[in-house]
C-alpha positions as CSV (number, residue, x, y, z in Angstrom):
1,X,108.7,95.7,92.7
2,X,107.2,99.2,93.1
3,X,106.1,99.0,89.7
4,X,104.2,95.8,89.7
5,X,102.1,97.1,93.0
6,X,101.5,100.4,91.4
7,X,99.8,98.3,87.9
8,X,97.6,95.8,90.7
9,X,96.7,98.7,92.6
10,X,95.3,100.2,88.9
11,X,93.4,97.5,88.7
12,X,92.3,96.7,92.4
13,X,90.7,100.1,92.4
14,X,89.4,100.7,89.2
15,X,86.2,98.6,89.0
16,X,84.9,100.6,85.8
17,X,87.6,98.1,83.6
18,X,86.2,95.0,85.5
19,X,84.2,93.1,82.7
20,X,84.5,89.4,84.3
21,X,85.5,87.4,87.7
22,X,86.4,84.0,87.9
23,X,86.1,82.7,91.6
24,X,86.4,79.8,93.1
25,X,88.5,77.0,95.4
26,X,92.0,76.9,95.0
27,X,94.9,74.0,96.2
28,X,98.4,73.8,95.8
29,X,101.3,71.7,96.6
30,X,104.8,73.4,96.9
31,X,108.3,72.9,98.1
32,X,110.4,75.7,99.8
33,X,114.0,75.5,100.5
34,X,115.3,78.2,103.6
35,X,117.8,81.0,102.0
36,X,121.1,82.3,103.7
37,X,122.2,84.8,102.7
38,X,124.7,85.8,105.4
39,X,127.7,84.2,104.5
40,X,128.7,83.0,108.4
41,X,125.2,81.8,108.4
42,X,125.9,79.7,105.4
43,X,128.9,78.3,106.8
44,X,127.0,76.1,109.5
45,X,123.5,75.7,108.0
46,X,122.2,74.7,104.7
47,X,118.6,74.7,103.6
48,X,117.4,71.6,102.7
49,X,113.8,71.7,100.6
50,X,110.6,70.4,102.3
51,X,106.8,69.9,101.4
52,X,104.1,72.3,102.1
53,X,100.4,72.7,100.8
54,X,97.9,75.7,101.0
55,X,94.1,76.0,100.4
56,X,91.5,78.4,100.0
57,X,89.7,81.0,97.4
58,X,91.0,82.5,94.3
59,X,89.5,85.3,92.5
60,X,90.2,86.8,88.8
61,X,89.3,90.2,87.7
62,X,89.4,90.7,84.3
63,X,89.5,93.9,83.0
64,X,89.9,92.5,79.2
65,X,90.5,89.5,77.3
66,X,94.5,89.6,78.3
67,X,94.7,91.1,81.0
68,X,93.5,91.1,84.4
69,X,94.3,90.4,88.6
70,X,94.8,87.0,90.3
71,X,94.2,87.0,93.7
72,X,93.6,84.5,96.2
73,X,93.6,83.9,100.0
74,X,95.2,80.5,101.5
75,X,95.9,79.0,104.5
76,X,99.4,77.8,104.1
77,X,101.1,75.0,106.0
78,X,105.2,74.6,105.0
79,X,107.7,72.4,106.6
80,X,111.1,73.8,107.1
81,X,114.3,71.7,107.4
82,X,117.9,73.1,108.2
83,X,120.9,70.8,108.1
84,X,123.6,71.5,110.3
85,X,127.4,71.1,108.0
86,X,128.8,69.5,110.6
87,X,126.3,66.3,109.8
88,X,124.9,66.1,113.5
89,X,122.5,69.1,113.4
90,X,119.3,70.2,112.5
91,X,116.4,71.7,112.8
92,X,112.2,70.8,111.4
93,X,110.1,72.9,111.9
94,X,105.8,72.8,110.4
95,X,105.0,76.5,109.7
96,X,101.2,77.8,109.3
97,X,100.8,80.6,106.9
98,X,97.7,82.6,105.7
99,X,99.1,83.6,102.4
100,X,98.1,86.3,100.1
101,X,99.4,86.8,96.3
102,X,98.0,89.4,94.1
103,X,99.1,88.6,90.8
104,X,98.9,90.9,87.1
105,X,97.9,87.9,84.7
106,X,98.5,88.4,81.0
107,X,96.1,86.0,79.1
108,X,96.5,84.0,75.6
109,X,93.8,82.1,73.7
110,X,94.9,78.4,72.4
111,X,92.1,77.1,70.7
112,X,89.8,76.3,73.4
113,X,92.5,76.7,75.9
114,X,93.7,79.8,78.1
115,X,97.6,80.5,78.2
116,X,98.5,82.9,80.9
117,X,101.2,84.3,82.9
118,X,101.2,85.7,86.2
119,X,103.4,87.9,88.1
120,X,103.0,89.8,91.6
121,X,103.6,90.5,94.8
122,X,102.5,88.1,97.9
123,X,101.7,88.3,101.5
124,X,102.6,85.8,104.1
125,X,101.4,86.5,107.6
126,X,102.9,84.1,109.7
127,X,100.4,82.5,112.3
128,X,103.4,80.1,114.1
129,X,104.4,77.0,114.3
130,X,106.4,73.7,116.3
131,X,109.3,72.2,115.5
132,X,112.2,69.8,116.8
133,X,115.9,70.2,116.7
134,X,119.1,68.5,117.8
135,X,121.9,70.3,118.7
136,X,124.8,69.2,120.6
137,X,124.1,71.2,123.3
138,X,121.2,69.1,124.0
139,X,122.8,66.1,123.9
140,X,125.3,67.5,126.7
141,X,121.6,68.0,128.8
142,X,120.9,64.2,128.2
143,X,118.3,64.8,125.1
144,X,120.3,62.9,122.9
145,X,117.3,62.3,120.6
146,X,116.0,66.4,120.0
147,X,113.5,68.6,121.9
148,X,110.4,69.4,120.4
149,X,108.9,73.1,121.0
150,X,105.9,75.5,120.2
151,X,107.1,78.7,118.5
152,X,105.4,81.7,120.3
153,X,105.7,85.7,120.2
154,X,104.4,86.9,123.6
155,X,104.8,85.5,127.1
156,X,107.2,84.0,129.5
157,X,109.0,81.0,127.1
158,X,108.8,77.6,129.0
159,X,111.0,74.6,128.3
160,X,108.8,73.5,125.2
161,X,108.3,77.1,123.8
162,X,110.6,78.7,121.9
163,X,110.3,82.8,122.1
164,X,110.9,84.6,118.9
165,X,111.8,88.3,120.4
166,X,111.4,90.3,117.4
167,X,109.8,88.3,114.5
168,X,108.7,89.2,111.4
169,X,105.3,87.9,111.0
170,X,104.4,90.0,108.1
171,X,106.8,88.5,105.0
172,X,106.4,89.8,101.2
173,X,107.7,88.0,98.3
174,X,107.4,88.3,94.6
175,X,105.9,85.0,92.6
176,X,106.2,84.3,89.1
177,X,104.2,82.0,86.5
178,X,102.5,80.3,84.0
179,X,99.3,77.7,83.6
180,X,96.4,77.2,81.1
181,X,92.8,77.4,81.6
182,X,90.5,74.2,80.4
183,X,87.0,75.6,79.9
184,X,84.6,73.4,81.5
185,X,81.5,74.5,80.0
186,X,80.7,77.9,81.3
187,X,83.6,77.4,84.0
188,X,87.5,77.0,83.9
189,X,90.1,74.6,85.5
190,X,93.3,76.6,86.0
191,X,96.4,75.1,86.8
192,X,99.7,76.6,87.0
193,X,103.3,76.2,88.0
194,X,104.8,79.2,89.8
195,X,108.2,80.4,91.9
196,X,108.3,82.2,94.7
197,X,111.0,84.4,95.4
198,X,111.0,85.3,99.2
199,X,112.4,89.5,100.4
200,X,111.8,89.1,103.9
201,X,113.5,87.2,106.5
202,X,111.6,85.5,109.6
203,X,112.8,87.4,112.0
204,X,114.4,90.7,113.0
205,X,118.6,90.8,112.6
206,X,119.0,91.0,116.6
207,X,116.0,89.0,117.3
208,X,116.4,85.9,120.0
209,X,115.1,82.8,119.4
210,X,116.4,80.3,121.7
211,X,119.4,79.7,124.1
212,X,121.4,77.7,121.3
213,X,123.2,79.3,118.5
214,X,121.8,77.3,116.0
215,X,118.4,78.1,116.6
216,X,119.0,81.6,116.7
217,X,120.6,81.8,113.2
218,X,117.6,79.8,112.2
219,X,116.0,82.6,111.4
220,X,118.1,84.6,109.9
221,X,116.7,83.5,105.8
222,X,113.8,83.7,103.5
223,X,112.1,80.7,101.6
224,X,112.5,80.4,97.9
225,X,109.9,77.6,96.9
226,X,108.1,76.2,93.4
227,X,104.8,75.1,93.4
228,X,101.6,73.9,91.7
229,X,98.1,75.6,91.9
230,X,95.0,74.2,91.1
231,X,91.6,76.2,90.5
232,X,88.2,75.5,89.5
233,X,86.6,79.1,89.2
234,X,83.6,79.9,88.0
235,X,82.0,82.5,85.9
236,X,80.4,86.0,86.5
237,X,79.9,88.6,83.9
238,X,80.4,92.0,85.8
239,X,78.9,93.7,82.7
240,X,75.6,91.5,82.9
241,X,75.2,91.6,86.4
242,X,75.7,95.6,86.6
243,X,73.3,96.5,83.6
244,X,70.8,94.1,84.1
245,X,67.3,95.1,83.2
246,X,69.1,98.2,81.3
247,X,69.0,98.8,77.5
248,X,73.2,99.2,77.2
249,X,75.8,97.6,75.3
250,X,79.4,96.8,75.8
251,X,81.9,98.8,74.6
């Protein structure tokens, strides 16, 4: 992991290599399952996987013909859905993200096409979120069909807000992936398939979360997800643009 920062960080600061940047709007559609990995945790809760979708900007620098830096900046909305094992239980919650990978990509020419592989580190900062959950302590308070809630980290909790006490907002994870790039005249459609292996849990070991049990363990996990990116970038030759007007040549 401290590896793969140290290479982006190369190339994030040495804009001397940067020859050309691809830019442009990015989608994707994912699906992210909630890992336990406390084994008492797992005995009463098992992630089930759930739909999510981001949108925003990606950026390329390339600092050759194979190699260069992915980056992009997404607003991310997941859904998260827990199952309770004793088949009574659960919790759904809609997460918003803004979610920032930054991605060594290793490139391949195909004929026309563009092979490449990514692999990076990413940054989710969580925003928040609402949810709904059944438990059967709510069905001994007569809400026999859930209680729906707005997740919040400051403030006096209500009723319908649900107090995480020590969250971690701030969660890193490591994706991994592969796509191809279809020129489109001066321009390039990328699309890729990618995994996302989450290090951080949501919250804090001893943070609270709710007077139930269940929510509180909620918590306690990372997402692992898979997803599909879309991007139509377009092209800017840093060499050009720098030297214009000058009588120089690339190297």
């Amino acid at each position: 992991m401290k590896q793969v920062i140290f290479v982006l960080l190369l190339f994030t600061c040495s804009e001397a290599i940067a020859q050309t940047l691809y830019v442009g709007p990015a989608v994707s559609t994912r699906f992210a399952k909630p890992v336990f990995d406390n084994s008492a945790v797992k005995e009463s809760n098992v992630g089930q996987w759930a739909p999510g979708f981001s949108g925003g900007i990606s950026a390329t620098m390339m600092a050759s013909k194979l190699f260069g830096l992915t980056t992009e900046v997404l607003y991310h909305y997941q859904q998260k859905d827990v199952q309770g094992t004793d088949d009574f239980s659960y919790v759904r919650e809609k997460l918003h993200y803004i979610k920032i990978p930054a991605l060594f990509q290793y490139s391949h020419r195909i004929n026309q096409y563009r092979a490449y592989g990514v692999v990076g580190p990413v940054v989710n900062y969580w925003i928040g979120g609402k949810g709904k959950a059944l438990v059967p302590e709510l069905v001994e308070g007569d809400l026999e069909n859930g209680l729906t809630y707005t997740i919040v980290y400051e403030g006096v909790p209500t009723e319908e807000q649900f107090y995480v006490s020590d969250p971690n907002r701030l969660q890193l994870g490591v994706q991994i992936g592969a796509g191809v790039a279809i020129p489109m005249q001066r321009n390039f459609l990328k699309v890729d398939a990618r995994f996302e292996w989450g290090h951080t849990n949501l919250a804090k070991e001893n943070s609270t979360y709710s007077p139930f049990a269940f929510y509180d363990i909620s918590l306690d996990h990372t997402f692992h997800s898979v997803s599909i990116t879309c991007a139509y970038v377009f092209t800017f030759d840093l060499f050009e643009m720098t030297h214009k007007g000058k009588n120089s040549k690339k190297k």
